[in-house]
C-alpha positions, -999 to 999 in steps of 0.1 A, spaced: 580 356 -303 555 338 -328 559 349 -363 539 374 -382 506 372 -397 499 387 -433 474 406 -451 468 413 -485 455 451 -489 432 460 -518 461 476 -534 482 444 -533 505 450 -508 512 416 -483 514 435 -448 529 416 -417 513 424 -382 509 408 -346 473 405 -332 468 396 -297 438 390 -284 421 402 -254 411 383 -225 393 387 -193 383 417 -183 403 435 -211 383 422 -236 355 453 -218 378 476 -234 393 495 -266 417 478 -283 451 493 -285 469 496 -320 506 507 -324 520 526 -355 554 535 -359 579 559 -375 593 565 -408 618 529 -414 608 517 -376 591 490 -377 568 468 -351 597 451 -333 609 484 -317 608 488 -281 581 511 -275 559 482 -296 576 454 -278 570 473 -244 532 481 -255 526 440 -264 540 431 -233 516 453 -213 487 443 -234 492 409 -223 493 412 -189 466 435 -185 439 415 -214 438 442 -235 435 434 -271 470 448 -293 477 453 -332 510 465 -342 524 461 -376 550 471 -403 535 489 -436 546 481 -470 586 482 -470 589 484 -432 601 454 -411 590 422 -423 563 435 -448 569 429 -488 578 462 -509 605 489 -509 608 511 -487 618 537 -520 587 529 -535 566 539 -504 546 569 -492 522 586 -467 492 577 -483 505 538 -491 513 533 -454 480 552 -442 462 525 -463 483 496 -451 474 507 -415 434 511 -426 431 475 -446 444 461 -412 427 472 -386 393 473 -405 400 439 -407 414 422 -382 400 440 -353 364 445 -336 351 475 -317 368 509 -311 406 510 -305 430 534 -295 456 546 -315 492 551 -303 512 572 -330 550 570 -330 569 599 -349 552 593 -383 530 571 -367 513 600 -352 508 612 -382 485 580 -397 470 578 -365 454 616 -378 444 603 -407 431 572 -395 410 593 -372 395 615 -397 388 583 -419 370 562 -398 363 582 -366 336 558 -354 365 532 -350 388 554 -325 382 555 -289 413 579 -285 445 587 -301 484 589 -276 510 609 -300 547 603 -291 567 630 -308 540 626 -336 549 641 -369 521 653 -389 527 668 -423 566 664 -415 573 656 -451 563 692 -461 569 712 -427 605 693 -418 619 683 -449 608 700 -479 605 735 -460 639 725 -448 660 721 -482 685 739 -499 680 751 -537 703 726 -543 687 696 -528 654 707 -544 671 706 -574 684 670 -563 645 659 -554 632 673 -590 659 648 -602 646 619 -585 657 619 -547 678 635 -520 700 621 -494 696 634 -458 718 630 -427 703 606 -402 718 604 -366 698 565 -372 714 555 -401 752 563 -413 742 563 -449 715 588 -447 683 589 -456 675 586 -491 636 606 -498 624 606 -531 600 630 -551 572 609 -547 574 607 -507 572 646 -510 547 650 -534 524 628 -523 525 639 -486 511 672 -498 474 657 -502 477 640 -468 483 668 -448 463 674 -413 468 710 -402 455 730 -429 419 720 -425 398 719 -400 412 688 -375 381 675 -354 392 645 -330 360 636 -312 376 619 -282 405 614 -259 442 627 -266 472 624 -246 504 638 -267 537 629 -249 571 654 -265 608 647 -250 621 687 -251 651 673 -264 638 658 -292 661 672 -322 644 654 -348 606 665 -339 607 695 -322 581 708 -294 567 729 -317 553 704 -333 534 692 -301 521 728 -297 513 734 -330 493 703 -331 476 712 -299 464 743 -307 453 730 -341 432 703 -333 397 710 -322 393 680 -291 379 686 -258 403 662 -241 434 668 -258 466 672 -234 505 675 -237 534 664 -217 566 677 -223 592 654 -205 625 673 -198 655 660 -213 639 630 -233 648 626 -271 634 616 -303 636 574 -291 612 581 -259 620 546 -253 641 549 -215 623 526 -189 603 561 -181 590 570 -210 578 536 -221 556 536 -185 544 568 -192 533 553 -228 514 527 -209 500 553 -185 485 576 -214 472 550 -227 454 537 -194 439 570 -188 426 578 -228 410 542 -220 397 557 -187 381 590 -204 366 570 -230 347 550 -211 
């Protein structure tokens, strides 16, 4: 694996990501960007999976970590919504050509909305897996108790994490600031291909999500695949193929 490249962002932050080039007849086509969850980062399995089918198809592939994620600089404490929406911008604005389409893990599903009403001109098509949008206000904060509001208007709150024995720590600012980055209170246009893939086991993003989304959004090409049994990961040797495969055919309707 060759290291990371870096990016300074206008706001200062040093961002690490992986660009690989296309070649042959790939380089005809979108590129394909990844995006991950909340504390994933771009050596995960459903990235790794996505880089190793970009090279052996041509197709051009970004994936990288925002600011206190993975191998990027910052704390992951100090970050937010909006600070890893503009990590993702500043990096594919400049280090890629043409239109792209963007595959949204989790959270990552959530930038990939906000990249799309930002810069729509840039998106070829958008794949959600288990993507979260506005999760910060319609998961956690809708979720706490008196007490662990009282906890957040203190500073932070520690929640269980079935990824992480100690919990997850969220502080005010993560909730706070995710309330001006929201996508399904307006109007959500998306102007081109969308494949949204949900495991119906998924504990952590629920299908209702995936529904909720889909009825939202106004897109004339916007589909959902529940897959029975599959959780929060989607990373078994199934799901990552049927990754690949959404993205083949948003590639396909684009054209």
């Amino acid at each position: 694996m060759t290291d990371p490249q870096y990016l300074i962002t206008a706001q200062g932050r040093r961002i690490a990501y992986h660009l690989t080039p296309a070649h042959g007849a790939g380089g005809q086509l979108p590129g394909v960007v990844f995006l991950g969850g909340f504390k994933s980062d771009m050596a995960g399995s459903k990235a790794v999976y996505l880089q190793d089918w970009s090279t052996r198809t041509g197709r051009g592939f970004l994936r990288l970590d925002y600011s206190g994620h993975g191998v990027s600089d910052g704390a992951f404490l100090d970050g937010a919504i909006g600070d890893w929406f503009e990590d993702a911008l500043a990096v594919i604005t400049t280090v890629t050509q043409g239109p792209q389409v963007l595959v949204g893990s989790s959270m990552g599903g959530w930038i990939s909305l906000l990249l799309a009403k930002a810069i729509p001109a840039r998106i070829a098509g958008l794949v959600g897996i288990a993507a979260a949008p506005d999760f910060t206000e319609d998961s956690m904060w809708a979720g706490f108790t008196p007490a662990q509001r009282a906890e957040l208007a203190a500073g932070q709150v520690v929640l269980p994490s079935d990824y992480d024995p100690a919990g997850y720590i969220i502080t005010r600012r993560l909730i706070e600031e995710g309330r001006s980055r929201l996508v399904l209170r307006d109007p959500l246009p998306l102007p081109f291909p969308v494949r949204l893939l949900q495991g119906t086991a998924d504990t952590d993003v629920p299908p209702a999500v995936a529904l909720r989304l889909l009825e939202h959004a106004t897109c004339a090409d916007m589909r959902l695949t529940l897959v029975k049994g599959a959780d929060h990961r989607f990373s078994t040797p199934d799901c990552l193929a049927m990754i690949a495969q959404a993205v083949e055919e948003v590639v396909t309707a684009a054209r």
